[in-house]
N, C-alpha and C positions, 0 to 999 in steps of 0.2 A: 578554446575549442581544440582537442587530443586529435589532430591529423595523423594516422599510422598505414604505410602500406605493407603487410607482409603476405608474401606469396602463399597462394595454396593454403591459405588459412579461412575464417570464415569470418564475414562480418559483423561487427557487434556496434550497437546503439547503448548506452547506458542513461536511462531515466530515474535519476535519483537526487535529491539534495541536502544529502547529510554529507560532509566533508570526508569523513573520515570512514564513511562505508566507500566512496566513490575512491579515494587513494586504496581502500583496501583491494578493489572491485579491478581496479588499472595492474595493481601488485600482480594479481593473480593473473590477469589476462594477459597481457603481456609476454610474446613469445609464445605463445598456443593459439590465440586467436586475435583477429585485426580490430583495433576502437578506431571507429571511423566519428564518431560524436557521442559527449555527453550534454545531455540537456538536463533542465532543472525544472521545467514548464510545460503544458500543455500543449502549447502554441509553438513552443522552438521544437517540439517534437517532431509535429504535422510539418512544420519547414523542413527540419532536417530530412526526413521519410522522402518529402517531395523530393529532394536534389538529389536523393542517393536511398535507397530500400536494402539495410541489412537482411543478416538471414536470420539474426537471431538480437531480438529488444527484450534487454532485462531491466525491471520497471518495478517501484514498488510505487503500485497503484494509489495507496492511502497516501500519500510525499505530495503526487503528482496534483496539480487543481483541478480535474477529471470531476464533469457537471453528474458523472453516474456512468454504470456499465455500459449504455451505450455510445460512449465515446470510446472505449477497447473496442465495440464491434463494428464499427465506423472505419478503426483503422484496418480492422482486418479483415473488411470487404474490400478497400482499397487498396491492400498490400498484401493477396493470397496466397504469396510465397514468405510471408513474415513469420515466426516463430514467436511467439512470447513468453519470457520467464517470468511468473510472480515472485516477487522478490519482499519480505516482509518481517515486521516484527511483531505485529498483532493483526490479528484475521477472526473471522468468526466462521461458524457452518454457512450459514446463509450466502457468506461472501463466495466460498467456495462452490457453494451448490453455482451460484452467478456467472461464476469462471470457468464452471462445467458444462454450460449452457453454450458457450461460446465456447467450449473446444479447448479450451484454455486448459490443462492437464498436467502443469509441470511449477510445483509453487516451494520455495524454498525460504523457511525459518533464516532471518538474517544471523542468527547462532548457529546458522550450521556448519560442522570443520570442513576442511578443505577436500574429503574426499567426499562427501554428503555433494558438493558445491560442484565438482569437474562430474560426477554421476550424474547430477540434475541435468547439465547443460547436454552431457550425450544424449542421454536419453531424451530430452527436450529436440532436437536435433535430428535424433533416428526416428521422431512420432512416436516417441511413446510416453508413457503417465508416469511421472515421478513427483514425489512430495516427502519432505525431508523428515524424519522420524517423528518430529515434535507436531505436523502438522497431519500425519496418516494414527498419531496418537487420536487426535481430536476427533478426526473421519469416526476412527473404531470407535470410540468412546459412547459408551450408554447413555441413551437421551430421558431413563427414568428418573432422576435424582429428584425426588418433589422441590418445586420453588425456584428448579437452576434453568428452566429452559428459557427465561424471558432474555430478551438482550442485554436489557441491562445489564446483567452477567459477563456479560463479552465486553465492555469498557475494560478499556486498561485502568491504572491505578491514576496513570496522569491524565486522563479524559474523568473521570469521575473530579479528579483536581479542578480541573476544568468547568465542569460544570457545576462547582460549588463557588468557583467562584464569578460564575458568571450569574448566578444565582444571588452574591452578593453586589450585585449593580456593577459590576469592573469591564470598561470595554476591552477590546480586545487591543488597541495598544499599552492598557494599562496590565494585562494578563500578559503580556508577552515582555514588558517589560521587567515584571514579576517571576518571571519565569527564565528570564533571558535568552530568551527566543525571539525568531522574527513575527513579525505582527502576519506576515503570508502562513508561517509554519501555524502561529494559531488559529487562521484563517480555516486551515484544512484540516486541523485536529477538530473544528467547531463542525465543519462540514460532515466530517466524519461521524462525529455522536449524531448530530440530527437523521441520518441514513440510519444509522445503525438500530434508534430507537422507533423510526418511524412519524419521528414530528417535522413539523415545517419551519419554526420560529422558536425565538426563543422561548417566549411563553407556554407556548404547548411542552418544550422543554423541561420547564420550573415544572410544571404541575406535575409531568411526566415525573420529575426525579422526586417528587414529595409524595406524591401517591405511590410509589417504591421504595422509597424509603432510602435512595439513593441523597437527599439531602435535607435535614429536619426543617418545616416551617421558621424557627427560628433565626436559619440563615438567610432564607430569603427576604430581598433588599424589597422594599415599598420605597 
């Protein structure tokens, strides 16, 4: 746990668990603004808030084991001077429309450079709507394209990975070992597709990806 006191700066929470975004995420902060904690969980989040309520939690929601949006608005009935930055590297509309519902107004492509990144947090900061080129692309972006508005569309390349091979009978520590990743991280990629597509279970999954054409019959495991 990153204890920092710097005066006259502002406080930051960082909810993330990829190593090497969180070293990048400390680089930058560091000397502009105070990391009073980073967490990696749900639950250490809700602690940490409890003993101490920054001004500003950058969070990439998908990372996090968040049961659904209403756990962001949970926290931000609880903590109404809390600020949140979305922090991400795949998103879809829908997600956004979610984020916009709750206020949530300030979401940042984890590829974005370094002035993309200190613009978000002002403006995130001053109340106002920021979202980094690649994700105000997708905002603007025309919803006619026949055959592309289904979700499915919105899987990344390593969630489609995912659900092929979970389609070929592989649990998820054997997917994660394959992957070499942790069995939580597949955990919340799995969570992830099931929201995204609208099913509950794996099963409704399979059929889901084979009626799409997201996985041929063939693959799937009996």
């Amino acid at each position: 746990m990153l204890k920092l006191e710097i005066e006259n700066t502002v406080n930051v929470i960082i909810a993330d668990n990829q190593f090497l975004i969180i070293e990048a995420l400390k680089t930058l902060l560091i000397g502009h603004y105070s990391i009073i904690d980073i967490v990696d969980c749900k639950n250490d989040l809700i602690h940490a808030l409890k003993s101490r309520t920054p001004r500003l939690l950058i969070v990439d929601y998908s990372l996090l084991d968040f049961e659904g949006f209403e756990d962001l608005n949970a926290i931000k009935k609880r903590h109404p001077s809390l600020t949140i930055l979305i922090l991400t590297s795949n998103i879809t509309r829908n997600e956004i429309t979610e984020f916009n519902k709750l206020y949530i107004n300030n979401i940042l492509d984890k590829n974005a450079d370094k002035e993309e990144f200190f613009s978000c947090i002002e403006a995130a900061l001053k109340g106002k709507k920021y979202y980094s080129s690649s994700i105000l692309d997708m905002i603007l972006e025309t919803k006619d394209r026949s055959g592309t508005t289904d979700e499915a569309f919105h899987l990344t390349s390593s969630e489609i990975e995912i659900v092929r091979l979970i389609a070929q009978g592989l649990t998820t520590k054997e997917i994660a070992r394959l992957k070499f990743l942790s069995s939580h991280t597949i955990m919340t990629h799995r969570k992830n597709i099931l929201r995204k597509l609208g099913v509950s279970n794996a099963s409704e999954l399979i059929m889901y990806a084979i009626r799409n054409g997201i996985i041929d019959t063939i693959e799937y495991h009996i």
